[in-house]
C-alpha positions as CSV (number, residue, x, y, z in Angstrom):
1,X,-112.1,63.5,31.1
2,X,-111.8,66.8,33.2
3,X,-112.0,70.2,31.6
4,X,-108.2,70.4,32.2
5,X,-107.5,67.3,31.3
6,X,-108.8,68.6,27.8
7,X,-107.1,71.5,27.7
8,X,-104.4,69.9,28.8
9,X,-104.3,67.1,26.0
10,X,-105.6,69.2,23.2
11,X,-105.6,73.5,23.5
12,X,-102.0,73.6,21.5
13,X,-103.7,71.8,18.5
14,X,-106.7,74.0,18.7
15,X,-104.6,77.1,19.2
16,X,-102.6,76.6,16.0
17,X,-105.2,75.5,13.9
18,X,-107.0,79.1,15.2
19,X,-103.6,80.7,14.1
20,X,-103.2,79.1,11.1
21,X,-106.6,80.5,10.1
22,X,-106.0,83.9,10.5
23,X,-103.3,83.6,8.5
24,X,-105.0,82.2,5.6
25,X,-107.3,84.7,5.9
26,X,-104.5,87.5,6.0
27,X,-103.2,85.8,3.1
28,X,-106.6,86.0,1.7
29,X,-107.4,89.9,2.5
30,X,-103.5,90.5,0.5
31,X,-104.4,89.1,-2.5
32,X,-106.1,90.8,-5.2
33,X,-109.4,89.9,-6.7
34,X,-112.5,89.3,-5.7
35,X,-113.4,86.0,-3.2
36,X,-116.3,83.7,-3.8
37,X,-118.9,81.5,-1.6
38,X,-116.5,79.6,0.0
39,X,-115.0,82.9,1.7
40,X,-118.2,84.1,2.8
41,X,-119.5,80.4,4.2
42,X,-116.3,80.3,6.1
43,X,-116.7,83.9,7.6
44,X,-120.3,82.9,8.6
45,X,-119.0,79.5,10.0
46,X,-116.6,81.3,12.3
47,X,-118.9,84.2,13.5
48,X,-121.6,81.3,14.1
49,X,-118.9,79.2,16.5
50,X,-117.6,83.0,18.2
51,X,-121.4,83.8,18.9
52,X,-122.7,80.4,20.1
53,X,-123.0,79.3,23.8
54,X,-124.2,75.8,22.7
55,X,-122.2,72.2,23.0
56,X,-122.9,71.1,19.4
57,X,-120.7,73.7,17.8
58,X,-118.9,71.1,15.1
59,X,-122.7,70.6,13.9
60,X,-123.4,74.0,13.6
61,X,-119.8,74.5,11.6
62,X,-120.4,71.7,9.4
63,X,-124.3,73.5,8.8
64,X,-122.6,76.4,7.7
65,X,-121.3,74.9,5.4
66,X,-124.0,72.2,4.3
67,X,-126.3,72.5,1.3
68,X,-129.8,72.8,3.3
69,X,-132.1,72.0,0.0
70,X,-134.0,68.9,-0.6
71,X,-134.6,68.5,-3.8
72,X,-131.8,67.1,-5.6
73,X,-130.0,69.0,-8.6
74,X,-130.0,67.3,-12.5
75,X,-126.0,67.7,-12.8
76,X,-123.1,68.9,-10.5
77,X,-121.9,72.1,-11.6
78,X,-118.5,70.7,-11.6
79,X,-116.1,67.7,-10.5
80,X,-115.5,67.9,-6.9
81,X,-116.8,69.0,-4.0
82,X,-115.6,72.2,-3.2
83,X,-116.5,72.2,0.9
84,X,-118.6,75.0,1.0
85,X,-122.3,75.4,-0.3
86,X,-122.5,78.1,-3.0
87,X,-126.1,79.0,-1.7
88,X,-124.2,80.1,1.4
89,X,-123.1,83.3,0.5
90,X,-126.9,84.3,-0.2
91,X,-127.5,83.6,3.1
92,X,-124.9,85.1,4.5
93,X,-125.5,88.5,2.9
């Protein structure tokens, strides 16, 4: 496919999923309290794909987001994933 043909096909989807996140994040910056890892992994995850000039920007979005250690852990500290590497926000800071 051409570049326009891509555009063309998919730049409304891509455009409302970009609106949709800034609203979360308005949503976000309204409420009161204090935001955890997963705020600061996704923050990091959207400067990463603003800043890069690369063509493997899903990879480097789902990095951002990845646990990058090795070793494996003795228990999960909970029941479900929760999409965004707690570790992250260490990194990030």
């Amino acid at each position: 496919m051409t570049r326009q043909q891509i555009l063309d096909l998919d730049y409304l989807d891509a455009r409302s999923k970009l609106i949709d996140i800034a609203a979360f994040l308005d949503r976000v910056d309204r409420a009161k309290g204090e935001a955890d890892f997963r705020l600061a992994a996704l923050k990091t995850a959207l400067r990463q794909l603003a800043e890069s000039t690369s063509s493997d920007r899903a990879a480097q979005t789902l990095l951002a987001f990845s646990d990058p250690t090795k070793e494996p852990i003795a228990k999960a500290p909970g029941k479900g994933a929760v999409g965004a590497w707690a570790g992250a926000s260490d990194a990030a800071n």
